[in-house]
Residue, then its C-alpha position, 0 to 999 in steps of 0.5 A: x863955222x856952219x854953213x846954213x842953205x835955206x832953212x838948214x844948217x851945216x856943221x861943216x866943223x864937225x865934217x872938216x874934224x871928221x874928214x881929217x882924222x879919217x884921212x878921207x879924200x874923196x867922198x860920197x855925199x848922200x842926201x834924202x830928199x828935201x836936202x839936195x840943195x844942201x848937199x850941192x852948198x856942201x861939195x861946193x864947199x868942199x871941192x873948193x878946199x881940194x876933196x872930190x865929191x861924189x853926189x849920191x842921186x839913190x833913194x835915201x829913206x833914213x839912216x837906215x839906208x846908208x849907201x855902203x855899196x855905192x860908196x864901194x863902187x865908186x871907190x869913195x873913202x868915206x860917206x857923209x849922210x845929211x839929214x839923219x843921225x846914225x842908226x847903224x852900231x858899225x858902218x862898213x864905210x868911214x860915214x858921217x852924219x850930219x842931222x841938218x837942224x832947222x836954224x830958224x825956231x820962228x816957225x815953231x815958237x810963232x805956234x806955241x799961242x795955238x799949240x798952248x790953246x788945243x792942250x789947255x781946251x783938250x785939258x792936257x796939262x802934262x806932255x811928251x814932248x817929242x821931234x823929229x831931228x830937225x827940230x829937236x835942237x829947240x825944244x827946250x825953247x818949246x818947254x820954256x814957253x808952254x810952262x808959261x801956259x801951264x803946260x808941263x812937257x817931258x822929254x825922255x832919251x830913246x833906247x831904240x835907234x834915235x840917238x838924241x833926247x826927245x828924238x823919234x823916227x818912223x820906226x822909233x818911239x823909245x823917247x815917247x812911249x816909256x812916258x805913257x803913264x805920266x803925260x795926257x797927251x803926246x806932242x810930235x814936232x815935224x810931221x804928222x808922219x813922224x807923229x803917225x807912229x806914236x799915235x799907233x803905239x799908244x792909246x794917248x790923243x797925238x798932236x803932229x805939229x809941222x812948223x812949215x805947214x803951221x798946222x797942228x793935227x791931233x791923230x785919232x781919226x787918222x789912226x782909226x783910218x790905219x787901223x781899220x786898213x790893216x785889219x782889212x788887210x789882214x782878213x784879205x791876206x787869210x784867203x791868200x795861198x802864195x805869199x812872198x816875204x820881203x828881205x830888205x836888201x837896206x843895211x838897217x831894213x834887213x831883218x832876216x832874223x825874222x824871215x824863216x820863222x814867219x816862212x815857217x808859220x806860214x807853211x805850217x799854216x798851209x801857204x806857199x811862201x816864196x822870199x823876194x829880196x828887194x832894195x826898194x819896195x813897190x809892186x811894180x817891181x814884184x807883181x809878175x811874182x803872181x802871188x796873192x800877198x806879201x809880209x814885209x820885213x823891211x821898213x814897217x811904214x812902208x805898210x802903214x803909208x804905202x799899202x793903199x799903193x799895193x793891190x795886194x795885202x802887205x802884212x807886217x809880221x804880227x799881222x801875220x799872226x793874226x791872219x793865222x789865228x795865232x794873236x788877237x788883233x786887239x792884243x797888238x793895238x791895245x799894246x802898240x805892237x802893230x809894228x813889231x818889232x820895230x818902233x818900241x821894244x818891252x814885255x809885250x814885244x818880247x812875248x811876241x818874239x817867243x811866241x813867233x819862236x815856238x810856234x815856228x819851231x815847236x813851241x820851244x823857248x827861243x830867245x829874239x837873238x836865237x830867231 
């Protein structure tokens, strides 16, 4: 039986198989915001039949952001994350993940009239049809009433972190992007953050459909915007001596593997670079550092969305190798690599990697797993 709290519901069969066959007793909740509520229904729920439950108050950006070491520290015997599918191959802690769909498709179907209005006027008669996890248990539905107005929509499964068909993330759009050449335009439900990324990572119109909002957004002028910041950015970040690289200390933020060559381009370059090792990022926790700029190897949004909170440039890390005069800027937005190497993984991604590893190294062939 599912416990629904407002707008969402709670596969609580799902947790009570999970609970029993781990053997679990006492637990960690974890919740981003927005789901708070929920996670307060479910300890209710389960404290009544006899676990003690913990409340996690952290941060949670996404799955990517499981809390291992406060469920460690408090001794939890297992996690149960609400809002996000895994994205982590192995968790160090016994974790559960329960999505929370939206169980109410109204708010969605009661914009199909509109949404089949702008494609048919912007003369998109084949679609990607994409979500975030929330709404993608109804996009069948969403299918089925758009063919009604002519409109065939596609879905595709992901082969990046996003676990079901259809299904993006901030930093995945693997469901997407392989049907770029079939489709006239792509359809993101949930948020125009959601439908930001793939705007970013193709040269296809993008509509972000928010069913709480109805609103339906199409995204080249934001893209533009984005565009035009991080190349500003990157032309501040050429005149920068003291550069910091930013480790994510997230256990799926924490791209090390990149670190020490894009530390070694940079020095070959002439910077001083410095690594700082962060669980959040924000310059008020970084500034008394004086140095005159960052590449962030973290979670590739915080760039994209957070830059203008930095008064120094925050590079992702083929910026970098545009800021050195190692790649072309149009090279990473004519192929969507501008947040590399996250969000979509193919040749060009791949010709980035070996790029970044002879220059690092002497221009030997270095595979993405050697780096």
């Amino acid at each position: 039986m599912d416990l629904i709290v407002g707008a969402y519901t709670v596969d609580t069969t799902q947790i009570r198989k999970a609970l029993l066959k781990l053997g679990a007793k006492r637990l960690l909740i974890q919740s981003p915001l927005g789901l708070r509520a929920v996670a307060t229904e479910l300890a209710k729920t389960l404290e009544a039949e006899g676990y003690s439950v913990l409340l996690s108050n952290s941060a949670c950006w996404g799955a990517c952001d499981v809390a291992y070491q406060e469920a460690e520290n408090l001794e939890a015997d297992a996690i149960i994350h609400l809002g996000h599918t895994k994205f982590m191959k192995h968790d160090k802690i016994p974790t559960i993940y329960i999505p929370c769909h939206y169980w109410n498709p109204a708010p969605l179907i009661n914009l199909i009239p509109r949404i089949s209005n702008v494609l048919n006027d912007a003369g998109a008669r084949r679609i990607g049809l994409g979500a975030s996890i929330q709404w993608s248990i109804h996009l069948e539905l969403v299918k089925t009433e758009l063919k009604k107005s002519g409109i065939e929509a596609l879905t595709h499964e992901p082969k990046m972190f996003a676990v079901e068909e259809a299904q993006v993330l901030g930093c995945d759009y693997t469901a997407l992007k392989p049907l770029e050449d079939k489709v006239d335009a792509f359809v993101v439900v949930g948020s125009v953050f959601h439908a930001l990324g793939m705007a970013l990572v193709s040269d296809k119109p993008t509509y972000a459909i928010d069913p709480a909002a109805q609103s339906i957004r199409e995204l080249t002028e934001n893209k533009r915007r984005i565009i035009n910041q991080r190349y500003a950015n990157i032309m501040k970040f050429k005149e920068a001596e003291r550069i910091g690289i930013i480790v994510s200390t997230k256990p799926g933020q924490k791209r090390i593997n990149i670190v020490n060559p894009i530390a070694r381009i940079l020095q070959n370059h002439g910077k001083e670079v410095y690594v700082i090792s962060a669980d959040e990022v924000n310059e008020q926790l970084i500034i008394e550092y004086g140095l005159d700029a960052y590449v962030n190897t973290a979670c590739p949004r915080l760039s994209i969305e957070d830059q203008v909170r930095f008064s120094r440039p925050l590079l992702l890390p083929a910026e970098v190798l545009v800021a050195v005069g190692i790649l072309e800027w149009s090279f990473l937005v004519e192929k969507g690599l501008i947040m590399f190497p996250w969000a979509y993984s193919d040749e060009n991604s791949k010709t980035v990697w070996r790029l970044i590893a002879g220059e690092a190294y002497g221009r030997r062939q270095v595979s993405q797993y050697e780096v």
